[in-house]
C-alpha positions as CSV (number, residue, x, y, z in Angstrom):
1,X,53.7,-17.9,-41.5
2,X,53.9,-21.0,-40.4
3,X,52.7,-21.6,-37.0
4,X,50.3,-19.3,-35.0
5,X,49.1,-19.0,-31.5
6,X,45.4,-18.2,-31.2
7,X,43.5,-17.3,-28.3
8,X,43.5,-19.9,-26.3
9,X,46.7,-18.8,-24.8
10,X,45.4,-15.3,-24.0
11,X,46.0,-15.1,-20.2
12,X,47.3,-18.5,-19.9
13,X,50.2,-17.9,-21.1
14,X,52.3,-21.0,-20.3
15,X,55.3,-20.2,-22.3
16,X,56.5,-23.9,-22.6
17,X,56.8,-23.2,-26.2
18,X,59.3,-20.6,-25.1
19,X,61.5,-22.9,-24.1
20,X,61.3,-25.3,-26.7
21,X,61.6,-23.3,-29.7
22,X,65.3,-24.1,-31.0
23,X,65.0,-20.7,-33.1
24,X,63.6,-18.3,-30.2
25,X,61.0,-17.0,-32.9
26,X,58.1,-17.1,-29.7
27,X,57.9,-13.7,-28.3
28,X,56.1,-12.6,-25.5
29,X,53.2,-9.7,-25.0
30,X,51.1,-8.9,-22.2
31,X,48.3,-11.4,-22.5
32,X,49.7,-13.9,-25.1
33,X,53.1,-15.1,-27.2
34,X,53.2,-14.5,-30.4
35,X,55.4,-16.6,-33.4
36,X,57.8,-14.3,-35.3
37,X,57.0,-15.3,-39.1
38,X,60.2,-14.1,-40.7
39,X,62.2,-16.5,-37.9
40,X,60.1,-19.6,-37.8
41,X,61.7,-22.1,-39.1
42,X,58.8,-24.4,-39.2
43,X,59.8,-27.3,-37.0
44,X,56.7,-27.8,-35.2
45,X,58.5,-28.1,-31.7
46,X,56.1,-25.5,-30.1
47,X,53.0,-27.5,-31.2
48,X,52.9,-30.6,-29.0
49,X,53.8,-28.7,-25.8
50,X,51.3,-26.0,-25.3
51,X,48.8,-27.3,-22.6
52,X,45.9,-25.2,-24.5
53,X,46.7,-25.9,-27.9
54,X,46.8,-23.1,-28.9
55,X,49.6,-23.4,-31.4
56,X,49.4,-24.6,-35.1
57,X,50.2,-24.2,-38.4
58,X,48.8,-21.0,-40.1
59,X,46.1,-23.3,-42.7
60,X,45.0,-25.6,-39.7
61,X,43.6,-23.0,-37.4
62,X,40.4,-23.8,-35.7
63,X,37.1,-22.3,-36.6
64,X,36.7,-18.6,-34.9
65,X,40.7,-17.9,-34.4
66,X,40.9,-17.1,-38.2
67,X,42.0,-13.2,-37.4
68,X,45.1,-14.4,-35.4
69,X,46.6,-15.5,-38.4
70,X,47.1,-11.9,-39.1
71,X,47.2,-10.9,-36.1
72,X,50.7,-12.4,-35.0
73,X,52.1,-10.9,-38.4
74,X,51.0,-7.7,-37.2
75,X,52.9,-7.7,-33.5
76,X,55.9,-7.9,-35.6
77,X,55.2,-5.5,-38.4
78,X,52.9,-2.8,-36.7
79,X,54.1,-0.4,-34.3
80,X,52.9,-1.3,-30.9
81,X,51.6,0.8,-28.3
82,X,54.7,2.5,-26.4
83,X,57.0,1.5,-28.6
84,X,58.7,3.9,-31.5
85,X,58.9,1.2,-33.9
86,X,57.6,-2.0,-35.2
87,X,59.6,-5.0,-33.5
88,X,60.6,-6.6,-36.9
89,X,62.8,-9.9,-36.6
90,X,65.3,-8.8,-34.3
91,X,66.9,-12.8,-34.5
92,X,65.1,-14.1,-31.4
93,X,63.3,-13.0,-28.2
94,X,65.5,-13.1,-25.7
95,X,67.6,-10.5,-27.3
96,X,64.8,-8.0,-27.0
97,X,63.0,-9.4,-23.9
98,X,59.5,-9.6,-22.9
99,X,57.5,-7.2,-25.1
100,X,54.8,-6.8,-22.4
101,X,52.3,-5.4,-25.3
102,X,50.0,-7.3,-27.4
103,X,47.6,-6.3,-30.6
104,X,45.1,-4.4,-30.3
105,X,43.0,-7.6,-31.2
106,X,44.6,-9.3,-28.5
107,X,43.9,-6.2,-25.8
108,X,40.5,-6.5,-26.5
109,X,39.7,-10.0,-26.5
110,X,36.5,-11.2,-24.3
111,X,37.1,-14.7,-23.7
């Protein structure tokens, strides 16, 4: 995977790398976005305009957000709560629309 967003975007939120993603691969949950590995295309747009930095590549995550590595694979791959099947890589989030679920790793988070 090549970028991540760990949680320092848990109820911030911003979604400026929303709009600057040229591949739509940043999808949206409840508390937090979350990069779509299979649509990435590894640009690095995202990076520079989150306002929490919360975004970077998968090897350069910061001490203590280790588990959202795996954890924005897994909002893609596992099935989500009310939903009937995992979201997969659908070719970009606005054809699905805000998710409005996150991980169970990202429900539970205590800032």
């Amino acid at each position: 995977m090549p970028y991540v967003i760990s949680g320092a975007c848990i109820d911030v939120n911003d979604k400026s790398c929303m709009d600057e993603c040229p591949v739509d691969c940043i999808y949206e949950g409840e508390r937090k976005s979350y990069v779509n590995p299979k649509e990435c295309i590894d640009c690095g747009a995202c990076e520079p305009v989150c306002p929490v930095e919360a975004i970077t590549q998968d090897r350069d995550v910061e001490a203590g957000m280790e588990a959202f590595v795996e954890d924005d694979r897994r909002f893609f791959v596992d099935v989500l709560p009310g939903r009937d099947a995992p979201i997969g890589a659908p070719g970009g989030a606005r054809v699905v629309g805000t998710i409005g679920v996150d991980t169970d790793l990202v429900r539970d988070w205590q800032a």
